[in-house]
C-alpha positions, -999 to 999 in steps of 0.1 A, spaced: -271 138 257 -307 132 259 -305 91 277 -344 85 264 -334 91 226 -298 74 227 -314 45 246 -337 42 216 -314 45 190 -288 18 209 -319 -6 206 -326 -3 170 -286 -5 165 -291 -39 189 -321 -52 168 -300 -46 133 -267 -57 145 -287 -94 149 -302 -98 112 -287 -121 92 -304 -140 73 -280 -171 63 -277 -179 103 -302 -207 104 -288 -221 72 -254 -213 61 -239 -248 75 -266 -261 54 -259 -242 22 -220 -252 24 -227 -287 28 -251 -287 -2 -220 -269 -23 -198 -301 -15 -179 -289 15 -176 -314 42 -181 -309 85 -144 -311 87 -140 -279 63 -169 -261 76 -158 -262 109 -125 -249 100 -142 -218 80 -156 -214 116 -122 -218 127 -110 -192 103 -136 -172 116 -121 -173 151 -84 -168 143 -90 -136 126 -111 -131 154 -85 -135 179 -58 -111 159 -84 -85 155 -107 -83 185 -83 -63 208 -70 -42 181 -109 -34 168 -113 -26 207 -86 -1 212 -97 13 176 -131 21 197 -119 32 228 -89 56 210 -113 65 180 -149 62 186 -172 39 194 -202 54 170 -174 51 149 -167 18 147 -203 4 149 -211 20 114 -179 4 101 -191 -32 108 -218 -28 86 -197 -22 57 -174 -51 66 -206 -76 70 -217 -67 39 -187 -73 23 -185 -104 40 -217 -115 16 -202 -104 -14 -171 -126 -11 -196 -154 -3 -209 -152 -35 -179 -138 -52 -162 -174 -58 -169 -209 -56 -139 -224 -37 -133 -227 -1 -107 -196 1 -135 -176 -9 -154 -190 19 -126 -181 44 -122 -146 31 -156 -139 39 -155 -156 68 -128 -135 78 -146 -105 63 -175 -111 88 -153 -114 117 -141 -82 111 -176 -72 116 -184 -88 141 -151 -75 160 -160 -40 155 -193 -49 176 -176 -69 201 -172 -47 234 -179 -17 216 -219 -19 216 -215 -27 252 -192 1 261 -211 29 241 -243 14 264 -227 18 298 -212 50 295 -239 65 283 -259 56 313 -227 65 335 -227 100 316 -263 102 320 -262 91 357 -280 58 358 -251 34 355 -273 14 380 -296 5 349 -274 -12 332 -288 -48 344 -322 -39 328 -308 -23 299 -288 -44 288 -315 -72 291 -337 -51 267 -309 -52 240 -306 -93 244 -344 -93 239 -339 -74 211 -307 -95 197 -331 -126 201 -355 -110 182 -336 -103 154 -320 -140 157 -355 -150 157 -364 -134 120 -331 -152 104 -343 -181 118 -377 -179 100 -358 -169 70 -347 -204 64 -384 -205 51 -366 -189 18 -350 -217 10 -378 -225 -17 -373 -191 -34 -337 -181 -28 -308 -198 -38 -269 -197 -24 -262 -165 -40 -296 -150 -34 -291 -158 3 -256 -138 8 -265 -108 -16 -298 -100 9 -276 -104 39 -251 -83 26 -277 -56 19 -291 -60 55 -259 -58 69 -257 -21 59 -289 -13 77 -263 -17 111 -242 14 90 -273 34 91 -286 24 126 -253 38 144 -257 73 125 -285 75 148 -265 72 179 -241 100 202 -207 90 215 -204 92 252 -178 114 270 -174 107 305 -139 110 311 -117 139 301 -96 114 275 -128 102 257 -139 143 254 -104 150 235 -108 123 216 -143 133 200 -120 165 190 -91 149 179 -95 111 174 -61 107 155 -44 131 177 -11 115 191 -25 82 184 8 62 186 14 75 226 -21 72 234 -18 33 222 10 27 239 -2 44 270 -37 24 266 -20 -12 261 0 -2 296 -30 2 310 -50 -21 299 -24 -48 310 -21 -36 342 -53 -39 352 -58 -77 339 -22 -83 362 -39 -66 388 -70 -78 389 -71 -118 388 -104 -123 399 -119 -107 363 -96 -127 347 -112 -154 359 -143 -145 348 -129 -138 317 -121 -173 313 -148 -191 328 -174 -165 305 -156 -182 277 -157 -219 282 -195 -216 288 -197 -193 255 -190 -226 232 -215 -243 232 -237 -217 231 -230 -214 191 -219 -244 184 -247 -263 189 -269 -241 170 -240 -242 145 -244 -280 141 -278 -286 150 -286 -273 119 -268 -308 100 -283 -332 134 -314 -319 125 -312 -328 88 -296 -363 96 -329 -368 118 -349 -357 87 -364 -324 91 -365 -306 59 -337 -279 52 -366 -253 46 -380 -263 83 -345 -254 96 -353 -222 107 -385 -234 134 -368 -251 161 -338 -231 157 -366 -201 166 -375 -223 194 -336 -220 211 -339 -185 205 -371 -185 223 -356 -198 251 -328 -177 252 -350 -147 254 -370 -166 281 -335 -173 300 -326 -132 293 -365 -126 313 -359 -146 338 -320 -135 344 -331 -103 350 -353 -111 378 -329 -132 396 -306 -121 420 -280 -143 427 -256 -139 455 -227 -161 439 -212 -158 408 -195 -191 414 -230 -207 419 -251 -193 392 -217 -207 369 -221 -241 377 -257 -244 376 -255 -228 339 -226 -247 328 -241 -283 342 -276 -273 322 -258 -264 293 -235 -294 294 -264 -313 300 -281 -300 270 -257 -301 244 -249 -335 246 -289 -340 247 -291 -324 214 -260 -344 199 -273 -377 213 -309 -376 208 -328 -399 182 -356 -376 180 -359 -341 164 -381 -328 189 -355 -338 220 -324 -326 202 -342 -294 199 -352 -293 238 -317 -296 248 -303 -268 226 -326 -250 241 -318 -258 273 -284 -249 268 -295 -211 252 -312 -205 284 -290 -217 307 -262 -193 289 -285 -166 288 -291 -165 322 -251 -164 327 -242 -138 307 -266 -112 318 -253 -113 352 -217 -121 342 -213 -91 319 -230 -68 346 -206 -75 370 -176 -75 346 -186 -36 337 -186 -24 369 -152 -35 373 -141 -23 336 -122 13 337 -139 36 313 -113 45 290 -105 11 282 -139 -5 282 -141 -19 252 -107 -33 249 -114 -51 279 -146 -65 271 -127 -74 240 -105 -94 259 -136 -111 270 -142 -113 235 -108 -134 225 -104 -156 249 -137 -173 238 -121 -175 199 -88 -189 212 -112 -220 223 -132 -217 197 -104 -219 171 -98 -251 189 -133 -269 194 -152 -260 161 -130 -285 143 -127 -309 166 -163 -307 171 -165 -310 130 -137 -338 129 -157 -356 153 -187 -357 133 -169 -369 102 -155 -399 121 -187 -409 135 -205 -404 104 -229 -381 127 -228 -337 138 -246 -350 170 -209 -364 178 -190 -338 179 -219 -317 205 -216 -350 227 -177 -343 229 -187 -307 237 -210 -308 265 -194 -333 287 -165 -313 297 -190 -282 302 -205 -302 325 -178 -314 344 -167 -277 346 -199 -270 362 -195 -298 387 -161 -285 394 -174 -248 402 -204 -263 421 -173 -285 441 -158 -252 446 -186 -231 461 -192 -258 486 -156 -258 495 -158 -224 500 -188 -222 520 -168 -250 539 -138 -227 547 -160 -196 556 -183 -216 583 -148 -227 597 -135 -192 596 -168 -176 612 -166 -204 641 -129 -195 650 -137 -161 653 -160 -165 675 -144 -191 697 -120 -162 697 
C-alpha cells in the first residue's frame, strides 16, 4: 500500500463525507413547512434512535466486511436520505429520511477512523496519527464551511431543490471511497478481504465476545467513552438551533449560512491549535473544554445580540475541537485492531443515547419559552458543571498524589 496515495484519497473521502448542503438550513426549511421546535427536535431524535440501533451493528459490518466497503455504502444511503425528504410532505416522511441519513452517517461513524489508523499502523507510522487525523478535521470544516455558504441559495432553490442537490452530492462520498485500499494488518482482516462473508455468523459471535470484553476490562476507556459524549452535545445542537436564535434575533434566513461559517472557523482554529498542544492530563484538558463549551452555549441561547450569540457557539466549536483531537488519539491507541471500528462505534452511541434525550428537551424547552435560545441555556449549564466537576477531580487527584509522593519518602 502506497501511505502517500491512500493518505490522499482518505482526505478527499474526509472533504466529501462533510458536504451537505441543507446543514446550515434544514431547521429552517422545516419550520417554514409548518413543523414546530417540538417536532423538529424529535426528527433529530429519530435521527439518534436509529442511530443508537445501528451504529454498532454498521461497525461490526466494517470491521467483519470491509471498511472501503462500507464508506461507499453511505453515499447511497445519504442520498436516499434526500429523496425521502422531498418524496412526501408529512412529518413520517421527514423521519424516514432522517433515519435514512443516519444510516449514512453510521456507516461513517468509526469506520473512516479505523480505515485511517490502520493504514498508518500497516504502513508503520501509527505515530502520525495526531497530525493526520487533524488534517482530515480541517478538511471536515472545510466542507462544513461550503454548506454553510450554501444557505446563500436560499434565493434560488427551494425545499425540494435543496434535498435533490444534496442527495446528488451525497454520491460524490460513493465515488471518493473507490479511490481508497482496505488495510490488512492483522491476519483476520487479510482473510476477510478474501472471504468477507466467510463464516460470518462465528466470526460475529466471536467479535461481540470480544468486543465486550475489552469495554469490561478496560474501565478507564469507558470512561472516556462517556465523558467524549456528554461534551459531543452541544457541539450540534447549538449549531442545530442557532440557526432558529438567529432568525428570532432577525438575521435573514439567506444570511444563515455566515456566522454559522464563523463556528466552523473556529472549530478548524480549535483543530490548529489542538494539534500543537500537548496536554499531560486528559482529565484537565476535559474540564477546560467542557466549562468553555458550557460557557458558550448558554452565551449563544441567552444573548440579545446576533453577533454574541454567534461568539459563544463558536466558543463552544473550538473548545470541542480541541477535545476531540486529543480524546480520539488516545482512545485509538487503546482500540484493538480487529474491532476498531465497533469500538469507536461505541463511542459513537453512547453520544445518541443522550442525544435521543436532549434534542427534544432542548426543542420542548424552546416552545415553552417561546424562544430556541432556551433550550441551549438548559444545555450548557450542566456542561459546565461537568467541567467544574472534572476540574474538582484533577485537583483531588493531584491532592492524593503529593500525599502519596510525601509518604514515600518519609518512608
Amino acid at each position: 500500500m502506497d501511505i502517500k496515495k491512500q493518505l490522499r484519497h482518505i482526505y478527499a473521502y474526509a472533504f466529501a463525507s462533510c458536504l451537505r448542503i441543507t446543514n446550515a438550513v434544514w431547521v429552517v426549511l422545516l419550520a417554514a413547512r409548518g413543523f414546530t421546535l417540538w417536532q423538529i427536535g424529535l426528527a433529530e431524535g429519530v435521527f439518534h434512535i436509529t442511530s443508537l440501533l445501528c451504529e454498532i451493528p454498521s461497525g461490526m459490518a466494517a470491521d467483519l466486511m470491509g471498511r472501503r466497503r462500507s464508506l461507499r455504502v453511505s453515499g447511497l444511503m445519504g442520498a436516499a436520505a434526500g429523496v425521502a425528504m422531498v418524496a412526501g410532505s408529512g412529518f413520517g416522511w421527514v423521519c424516514l429520511s432522517m433515519s435514512l441519513m443516519a444510516l449514512s452517517y453510521n456507516l461513517i461513524s468509526g469506520t473512516q477512523e479505523a480505515l485511517t489508523y490502520d493504514s498508518l499502523v500497516q504502513a508503520g507510522c501509527a505515530d502520525a496519527y495526531l497530525q493526520v487525523d487533524a488534517n482530515v478535521s480541517i478538511l471536515q470544516t472545510l466542507g462544513s464551511v461550503v454548506n454553510d455558504l450554501c444557505s446563500l441559495l436560499t434565493g434560488v432553490l427551494g425545499y425540494t431543490g435543496f434535498y435533490l442537490l444534496d442527495a446528488a452530492v451525497a454520491l460524490t462520498r460513493t465515488v471518493a471511497a473507490g479511490g481508497l485500499w482496505e488495510p490488512a494488518v492483522t491476519s483476520k482482516q487479510t482473510a476477510r478481504q478474501q472471504h468477507p462473508f466467510a463464516g460470518l455468523p462465528a466470526r460475529l459471535r466471536e467479535h461481540i465476545a470480544l468486543s465486550v470484553r475489552f469495554l469490561v476490562g478496560n474501565p478507564a476507556v469507558a470512561r472516556k467513552i462517556m465523558a467524549n459524549a456528554l461534551i459531543s452535545l452541544p457541539c450540534y445542537l447549538t449549531l442545530m438551533f442557532l440557526q432558529q436564535r438567529l432568525t428570532e434575533l432577525g438575521l435573514p434566513t439567506m444570511l444563515l449560512g455566515l456566522p454559522l461559517l464563523g463556528v466552523e472557523l473556529a472549530r478548524l482554529l480549535g483543530t490548529t491549535l489542538g494539534r500543537r498542544l500537548h496536554p499531560g492530563s486528559l482529565l484537565k484538558l476535559y474540564a477546560l473544554a467542557a466549562m468553555l463549551g458550557g460557557l458558550g452555549t448558554a452565551v449563544a441561547g441567552a444573548a440579545p445580540r446576533v453577533w454574541v450569540a454567534i461568539a459563544g457557539a463558536m466558543l463552544t466549536g473550538a473548545a470541542f475541537s480541541v477535545w476531540l483531537l486529543h480524546a480520539e488519539k488516545s482512545l485509538h491507541d487503546a482500540y484493538p485492531s480487529d474491532q476498531r471500528a465497533t469500538l469507536v462505534s461505541v463511542d459513537s452511541m453512547a453520544y445518541s443515547v443522550l442525544m435521543i434525550i436532549a434534542s427534544p428537551l432542548v426543542g420542548v424547552a424552546g416552545d415553552a419559552a417561546g424562544s430556541a435560545g432556551a433550550g441551549l441555556c438548559l444545555l450548557g449549564v450542566p456542561l459546565f458543571l461537568a467541567g467544574v466537576a472534572a476540574a474538582l477531580c484533577a485537583v483531588r487527584r493531584r491532592i492524593r498524589g503529593k500525599s502519596s509522593a510525601k509518604n514515600e519518602s518519609a518512608s
